[in-house]
N, CA, C and O atoms as a GROMACS GRO file, in nm:
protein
  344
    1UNK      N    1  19.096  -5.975  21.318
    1UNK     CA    2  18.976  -6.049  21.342
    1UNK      C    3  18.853  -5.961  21.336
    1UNK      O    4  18.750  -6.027  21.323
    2UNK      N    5  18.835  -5.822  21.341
    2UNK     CA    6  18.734  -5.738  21.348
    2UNK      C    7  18.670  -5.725  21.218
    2UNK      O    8  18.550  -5.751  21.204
    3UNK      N    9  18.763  -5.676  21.100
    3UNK     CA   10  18.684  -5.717  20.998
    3UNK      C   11  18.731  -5.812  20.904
    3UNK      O   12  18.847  -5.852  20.912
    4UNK      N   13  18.640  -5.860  20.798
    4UNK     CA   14  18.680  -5.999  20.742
    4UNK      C   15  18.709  -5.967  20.622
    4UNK      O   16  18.653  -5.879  20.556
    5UNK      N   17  18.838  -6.066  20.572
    5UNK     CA   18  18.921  -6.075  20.488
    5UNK      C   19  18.889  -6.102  20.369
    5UNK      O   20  18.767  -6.110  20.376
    6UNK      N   21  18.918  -6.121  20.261
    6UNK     CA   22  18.897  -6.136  20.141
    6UNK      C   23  18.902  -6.322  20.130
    6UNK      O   24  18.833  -6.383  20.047
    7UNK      N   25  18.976  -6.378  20.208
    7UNK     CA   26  18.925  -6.533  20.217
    7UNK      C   27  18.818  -6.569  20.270
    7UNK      O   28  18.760  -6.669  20.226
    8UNK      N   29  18.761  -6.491  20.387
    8UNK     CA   30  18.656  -6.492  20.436
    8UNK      C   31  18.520  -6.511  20.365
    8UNK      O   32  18.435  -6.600  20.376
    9UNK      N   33  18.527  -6.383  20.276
    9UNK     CA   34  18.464  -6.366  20.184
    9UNK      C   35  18.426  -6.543  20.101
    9UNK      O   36  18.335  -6.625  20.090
   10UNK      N   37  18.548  -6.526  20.065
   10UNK     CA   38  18.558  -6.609  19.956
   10UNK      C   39  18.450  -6.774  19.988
   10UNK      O   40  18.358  -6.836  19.933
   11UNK      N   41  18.535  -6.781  20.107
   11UNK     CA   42  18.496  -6.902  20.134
   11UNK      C   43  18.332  -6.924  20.196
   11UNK      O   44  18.272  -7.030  20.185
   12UNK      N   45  18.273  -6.796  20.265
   12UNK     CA   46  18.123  -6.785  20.270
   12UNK      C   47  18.068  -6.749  20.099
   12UNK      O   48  17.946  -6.741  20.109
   13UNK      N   49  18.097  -6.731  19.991
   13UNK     CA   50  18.085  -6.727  19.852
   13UNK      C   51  18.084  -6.851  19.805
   13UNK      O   52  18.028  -6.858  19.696
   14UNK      N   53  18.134  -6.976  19.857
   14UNK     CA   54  18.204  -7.121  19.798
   14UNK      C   55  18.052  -7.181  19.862
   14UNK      O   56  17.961  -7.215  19.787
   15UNK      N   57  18.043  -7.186  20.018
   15UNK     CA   58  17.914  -7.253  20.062
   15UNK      C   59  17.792  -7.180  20.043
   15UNK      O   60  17.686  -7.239  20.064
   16UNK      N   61  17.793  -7.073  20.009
   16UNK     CA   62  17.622  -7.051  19.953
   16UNK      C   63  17.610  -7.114  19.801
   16UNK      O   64  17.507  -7.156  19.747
   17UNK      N   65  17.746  -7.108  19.746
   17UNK     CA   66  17.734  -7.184  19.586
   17UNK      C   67  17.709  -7.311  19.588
   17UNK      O   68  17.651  -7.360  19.491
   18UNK      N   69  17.753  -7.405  19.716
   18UNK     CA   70  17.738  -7.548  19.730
   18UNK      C   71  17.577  -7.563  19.795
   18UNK      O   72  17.493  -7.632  19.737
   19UNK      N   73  17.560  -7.519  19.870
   19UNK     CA   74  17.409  -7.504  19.950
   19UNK      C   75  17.284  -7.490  19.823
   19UNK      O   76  17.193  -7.573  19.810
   20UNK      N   77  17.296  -7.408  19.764
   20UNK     CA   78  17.222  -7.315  19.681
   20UNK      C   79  17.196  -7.388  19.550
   20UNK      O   80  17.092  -7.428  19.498
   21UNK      N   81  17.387  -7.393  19.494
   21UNK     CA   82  17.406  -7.448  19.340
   21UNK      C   83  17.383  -7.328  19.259
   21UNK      O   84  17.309  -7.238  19.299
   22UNK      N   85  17.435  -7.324  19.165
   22UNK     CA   86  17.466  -7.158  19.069
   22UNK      C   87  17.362  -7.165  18.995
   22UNK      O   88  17.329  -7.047  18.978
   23UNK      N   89  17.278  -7.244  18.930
   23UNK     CA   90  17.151  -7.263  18.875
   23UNK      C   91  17.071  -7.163  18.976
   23UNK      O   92  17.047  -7.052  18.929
   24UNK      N   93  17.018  -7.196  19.132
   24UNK     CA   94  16.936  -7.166  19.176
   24UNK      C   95  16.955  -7.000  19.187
   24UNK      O   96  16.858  -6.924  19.194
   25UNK      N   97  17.088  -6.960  19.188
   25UNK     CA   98  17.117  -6.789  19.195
   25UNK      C   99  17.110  -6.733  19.090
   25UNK      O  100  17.121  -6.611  19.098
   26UNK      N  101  17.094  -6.779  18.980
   26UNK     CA  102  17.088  -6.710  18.841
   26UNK      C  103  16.944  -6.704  18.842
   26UNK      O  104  16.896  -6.608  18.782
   27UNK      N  105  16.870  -6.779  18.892
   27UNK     CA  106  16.754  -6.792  18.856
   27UNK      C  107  16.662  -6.675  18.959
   27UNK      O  108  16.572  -6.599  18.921
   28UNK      N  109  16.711  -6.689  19.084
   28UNK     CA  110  16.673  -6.615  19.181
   28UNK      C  111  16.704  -6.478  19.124
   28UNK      O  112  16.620  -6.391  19.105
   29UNK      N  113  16.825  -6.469  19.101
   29UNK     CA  114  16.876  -6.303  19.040
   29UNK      C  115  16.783  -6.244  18.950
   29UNK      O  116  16.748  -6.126  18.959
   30UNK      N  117  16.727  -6.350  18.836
   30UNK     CA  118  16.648  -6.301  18.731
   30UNK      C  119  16.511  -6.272  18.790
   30UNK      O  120  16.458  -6.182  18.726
   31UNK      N  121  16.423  -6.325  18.906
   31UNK     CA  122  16.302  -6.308  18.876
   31UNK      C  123  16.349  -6.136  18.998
   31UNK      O  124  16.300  -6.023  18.987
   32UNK      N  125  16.435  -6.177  19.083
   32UNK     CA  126  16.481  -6.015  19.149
   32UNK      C  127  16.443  -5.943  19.055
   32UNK      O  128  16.338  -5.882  19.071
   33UNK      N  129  16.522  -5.928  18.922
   33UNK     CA  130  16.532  -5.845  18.836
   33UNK      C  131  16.380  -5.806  18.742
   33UNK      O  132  16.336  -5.696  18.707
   34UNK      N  133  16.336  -5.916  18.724
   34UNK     CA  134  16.207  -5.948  18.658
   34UNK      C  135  16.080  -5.844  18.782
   34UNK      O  136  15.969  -5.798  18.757
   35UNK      N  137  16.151  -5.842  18.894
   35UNK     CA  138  16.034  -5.821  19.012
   35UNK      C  139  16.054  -5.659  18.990
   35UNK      O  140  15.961  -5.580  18.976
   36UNK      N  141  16.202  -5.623  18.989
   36UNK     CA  142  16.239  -5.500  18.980
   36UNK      C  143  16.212  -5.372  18.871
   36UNK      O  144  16.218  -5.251  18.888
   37UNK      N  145  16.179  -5.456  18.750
   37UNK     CA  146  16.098  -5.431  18.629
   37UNK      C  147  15.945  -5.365  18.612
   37UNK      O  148  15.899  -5.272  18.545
   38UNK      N  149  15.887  -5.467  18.712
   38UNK     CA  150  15.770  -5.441  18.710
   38UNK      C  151  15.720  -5.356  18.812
   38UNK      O  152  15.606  -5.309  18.804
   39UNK      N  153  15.832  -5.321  18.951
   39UNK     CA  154  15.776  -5.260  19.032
   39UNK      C  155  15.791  -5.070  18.979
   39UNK      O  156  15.731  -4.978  19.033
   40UNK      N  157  15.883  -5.060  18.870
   40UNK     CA  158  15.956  -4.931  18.804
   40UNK      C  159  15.844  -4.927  18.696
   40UNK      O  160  15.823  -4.811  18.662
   41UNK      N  161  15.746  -5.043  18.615
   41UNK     CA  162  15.686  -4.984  18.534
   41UNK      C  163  15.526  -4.949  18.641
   41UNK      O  164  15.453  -4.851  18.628
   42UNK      N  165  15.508  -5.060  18.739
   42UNK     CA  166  15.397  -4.981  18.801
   42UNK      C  167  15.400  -4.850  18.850
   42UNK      O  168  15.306  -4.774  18.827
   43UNK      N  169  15.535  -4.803  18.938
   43UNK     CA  170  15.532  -4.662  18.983
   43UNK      C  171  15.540  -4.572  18.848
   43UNK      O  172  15.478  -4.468  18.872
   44UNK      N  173  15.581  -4.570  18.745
   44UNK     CA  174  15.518  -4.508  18.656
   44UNK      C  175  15.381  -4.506  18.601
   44UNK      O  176  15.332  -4.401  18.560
   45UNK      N  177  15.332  -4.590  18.600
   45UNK     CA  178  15.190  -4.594  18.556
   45UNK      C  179  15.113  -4.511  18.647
   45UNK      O  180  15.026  -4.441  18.595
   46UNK      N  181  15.134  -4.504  18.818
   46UNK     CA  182  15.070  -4.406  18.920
   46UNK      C  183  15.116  -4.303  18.905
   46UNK      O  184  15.023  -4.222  18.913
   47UNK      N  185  15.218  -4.248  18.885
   47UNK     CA  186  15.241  -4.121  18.810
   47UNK      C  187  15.172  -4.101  18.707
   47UNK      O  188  15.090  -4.014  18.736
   48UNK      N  189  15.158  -4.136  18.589
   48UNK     CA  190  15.115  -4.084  18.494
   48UNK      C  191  14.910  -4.076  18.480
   48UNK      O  192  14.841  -4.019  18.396
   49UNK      N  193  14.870  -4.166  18.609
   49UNK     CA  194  14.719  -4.165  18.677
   49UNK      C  195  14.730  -4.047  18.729
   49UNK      O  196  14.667  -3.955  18.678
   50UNK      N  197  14.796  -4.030  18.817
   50UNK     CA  198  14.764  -3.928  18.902
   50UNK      C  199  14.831  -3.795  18.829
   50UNK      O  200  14.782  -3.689  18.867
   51UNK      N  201  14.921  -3.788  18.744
   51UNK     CA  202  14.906  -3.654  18.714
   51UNK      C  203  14.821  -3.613  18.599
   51UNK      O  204  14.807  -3.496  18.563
   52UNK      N  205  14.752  -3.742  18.530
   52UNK     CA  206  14.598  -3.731  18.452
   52UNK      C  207  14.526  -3.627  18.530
   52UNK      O  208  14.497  -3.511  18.502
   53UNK      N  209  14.501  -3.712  18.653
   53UNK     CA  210  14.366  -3.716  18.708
   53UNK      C  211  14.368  -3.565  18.797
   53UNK      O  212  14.266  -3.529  18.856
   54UNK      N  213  14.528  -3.461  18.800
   54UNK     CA  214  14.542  -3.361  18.830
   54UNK      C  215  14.545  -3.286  18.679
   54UNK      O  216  14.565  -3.165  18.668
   55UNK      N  217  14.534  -3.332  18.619
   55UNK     CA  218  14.479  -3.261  18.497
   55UNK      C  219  14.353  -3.180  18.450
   55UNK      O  220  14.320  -3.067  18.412
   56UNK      N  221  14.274  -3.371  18.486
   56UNK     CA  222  14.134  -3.305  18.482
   56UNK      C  223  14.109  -3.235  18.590
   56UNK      O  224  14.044  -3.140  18.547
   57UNK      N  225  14.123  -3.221  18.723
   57UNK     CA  226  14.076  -3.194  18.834
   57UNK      C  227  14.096  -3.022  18.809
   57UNK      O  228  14.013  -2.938  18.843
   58UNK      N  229  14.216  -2.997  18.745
   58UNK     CA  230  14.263  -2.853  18.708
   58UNK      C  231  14.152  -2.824  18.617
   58UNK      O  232  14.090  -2.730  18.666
   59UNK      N  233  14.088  -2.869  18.488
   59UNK     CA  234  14.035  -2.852  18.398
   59UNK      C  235  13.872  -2.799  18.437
   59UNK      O  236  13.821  -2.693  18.400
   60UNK      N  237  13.826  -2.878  18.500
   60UNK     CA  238  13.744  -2.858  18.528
   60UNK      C  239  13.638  -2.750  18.627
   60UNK      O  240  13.518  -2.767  18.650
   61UNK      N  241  13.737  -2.628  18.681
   61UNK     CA  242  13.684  -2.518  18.759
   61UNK      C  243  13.686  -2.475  18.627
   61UNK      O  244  13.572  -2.458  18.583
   62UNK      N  245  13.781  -2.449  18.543
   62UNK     CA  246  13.824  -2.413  18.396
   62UNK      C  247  13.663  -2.377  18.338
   62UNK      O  248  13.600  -2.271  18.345
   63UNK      N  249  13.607  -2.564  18.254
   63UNK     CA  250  13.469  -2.539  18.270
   63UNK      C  251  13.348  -2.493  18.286
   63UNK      O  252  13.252  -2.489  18.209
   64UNK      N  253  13.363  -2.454  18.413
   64UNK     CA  254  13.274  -2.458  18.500
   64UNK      C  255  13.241  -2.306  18.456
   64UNK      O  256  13.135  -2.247  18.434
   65UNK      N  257  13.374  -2.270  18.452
   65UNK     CA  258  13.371  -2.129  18.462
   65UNK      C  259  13.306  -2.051  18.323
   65UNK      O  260  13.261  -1.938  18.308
   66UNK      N  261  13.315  -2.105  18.278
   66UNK     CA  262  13.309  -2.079  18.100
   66UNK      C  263  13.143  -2.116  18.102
   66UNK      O  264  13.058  -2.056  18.038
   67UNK      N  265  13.126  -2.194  18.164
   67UNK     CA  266  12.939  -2.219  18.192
   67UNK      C  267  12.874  -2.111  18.238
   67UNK      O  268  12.774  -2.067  18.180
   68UNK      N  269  12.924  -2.056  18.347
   68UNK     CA  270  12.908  -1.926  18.422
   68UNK      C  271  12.875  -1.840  18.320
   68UNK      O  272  12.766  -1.789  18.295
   69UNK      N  273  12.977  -1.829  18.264
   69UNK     CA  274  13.013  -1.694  18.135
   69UNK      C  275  12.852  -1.695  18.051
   69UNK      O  276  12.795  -1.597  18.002
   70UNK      N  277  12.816  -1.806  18.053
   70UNK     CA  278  12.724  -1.818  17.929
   70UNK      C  279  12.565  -1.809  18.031
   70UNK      O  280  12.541  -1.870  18.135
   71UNK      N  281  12.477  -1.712  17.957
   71UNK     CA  282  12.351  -1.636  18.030
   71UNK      C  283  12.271  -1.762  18.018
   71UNK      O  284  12.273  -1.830  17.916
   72UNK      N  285  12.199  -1.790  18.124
   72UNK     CA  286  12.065  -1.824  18.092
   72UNK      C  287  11.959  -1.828  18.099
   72UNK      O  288  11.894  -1.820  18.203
   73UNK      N  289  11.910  -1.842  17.976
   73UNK     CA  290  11.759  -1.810  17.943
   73UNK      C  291  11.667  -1.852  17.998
   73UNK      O  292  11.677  -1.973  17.976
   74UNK      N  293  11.556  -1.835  18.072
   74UNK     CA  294  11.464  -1.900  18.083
   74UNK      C  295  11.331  -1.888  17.993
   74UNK      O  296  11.335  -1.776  17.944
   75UNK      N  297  11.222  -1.951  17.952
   75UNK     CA  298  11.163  -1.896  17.864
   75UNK      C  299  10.997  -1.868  17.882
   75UNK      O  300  10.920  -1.808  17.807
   76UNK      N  301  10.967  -1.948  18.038
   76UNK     CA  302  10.873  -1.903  18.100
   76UNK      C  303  10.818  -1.791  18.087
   76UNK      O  304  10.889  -1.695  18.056
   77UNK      N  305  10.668  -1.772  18.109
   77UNK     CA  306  10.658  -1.622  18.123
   77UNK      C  307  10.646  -1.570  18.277
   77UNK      O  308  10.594  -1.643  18.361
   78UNK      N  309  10.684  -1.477  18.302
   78UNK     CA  310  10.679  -1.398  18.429
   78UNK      C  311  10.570  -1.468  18.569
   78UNK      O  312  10.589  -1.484  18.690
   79UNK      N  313  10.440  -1.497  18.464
   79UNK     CA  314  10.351  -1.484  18.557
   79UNK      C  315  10.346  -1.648  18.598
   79UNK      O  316  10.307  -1.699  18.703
   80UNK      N  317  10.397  -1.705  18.484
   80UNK     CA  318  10.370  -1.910  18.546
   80UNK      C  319  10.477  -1.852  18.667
   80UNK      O  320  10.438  -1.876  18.781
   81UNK      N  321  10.582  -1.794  18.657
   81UNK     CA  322  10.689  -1.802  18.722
   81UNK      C  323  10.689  -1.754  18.909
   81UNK      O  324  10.767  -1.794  18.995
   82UNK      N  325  10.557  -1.644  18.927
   82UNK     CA  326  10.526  -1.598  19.045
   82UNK      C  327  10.428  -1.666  19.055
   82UNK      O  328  10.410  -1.664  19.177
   83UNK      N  329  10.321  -1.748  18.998
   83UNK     CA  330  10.217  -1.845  19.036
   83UNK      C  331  10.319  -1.976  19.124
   83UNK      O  332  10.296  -2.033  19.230
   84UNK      N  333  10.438  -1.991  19.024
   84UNK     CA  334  10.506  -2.126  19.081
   84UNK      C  335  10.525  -2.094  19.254
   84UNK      O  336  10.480  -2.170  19.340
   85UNK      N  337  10.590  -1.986  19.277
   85UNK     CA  338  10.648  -1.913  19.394
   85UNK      C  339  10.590  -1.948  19.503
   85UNK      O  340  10.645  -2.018  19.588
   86UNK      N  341  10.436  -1.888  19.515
   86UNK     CA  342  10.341  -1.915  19.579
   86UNK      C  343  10.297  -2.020  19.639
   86UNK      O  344  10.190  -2.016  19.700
   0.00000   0.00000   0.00000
């Protein structure tokens, strides 16, 4: 009596088929499956956002840096430049 038998089984298998009807479980099974589909292509899609968006995030000290590298000019002369100061 502790655990249940393979008729047991069977016969809680017979009244969810009569309750239900085999139409309504095929149908239920599919949109499960249909649900299961879409929840495997969204978590890919956030993966492939977020390791974009750690792409650029990498890229961009990258940049930055290469801006650094490059001098710049100003073309003012000296003296607009200590009048501005003042």
């Amino acid at each position: 009596m502790g655990s249940m038998s393979i008729w047991h089984w069977l016969i809680v298998l017979i009244v969810v088929l009569l309750v239900f009807g085999s139409g309504k479980i095929s149908t239920l099974m599919g949109d499960l499956a249909k649900g299961i589909k879409v929840f495997k292509k969204n978590i890919a899609e956030d993966e492939l956002a977020s390791s974009s968006s750690q792409l650029k995030t990498n890229a961009l000290p990258q940049s930055n840096k290469d801006d650094a590298s490059v001098p710049f000019h100003d073309h003012k002369d000296k003296s607009s430049v200590s009048s501005e100061m003042h």
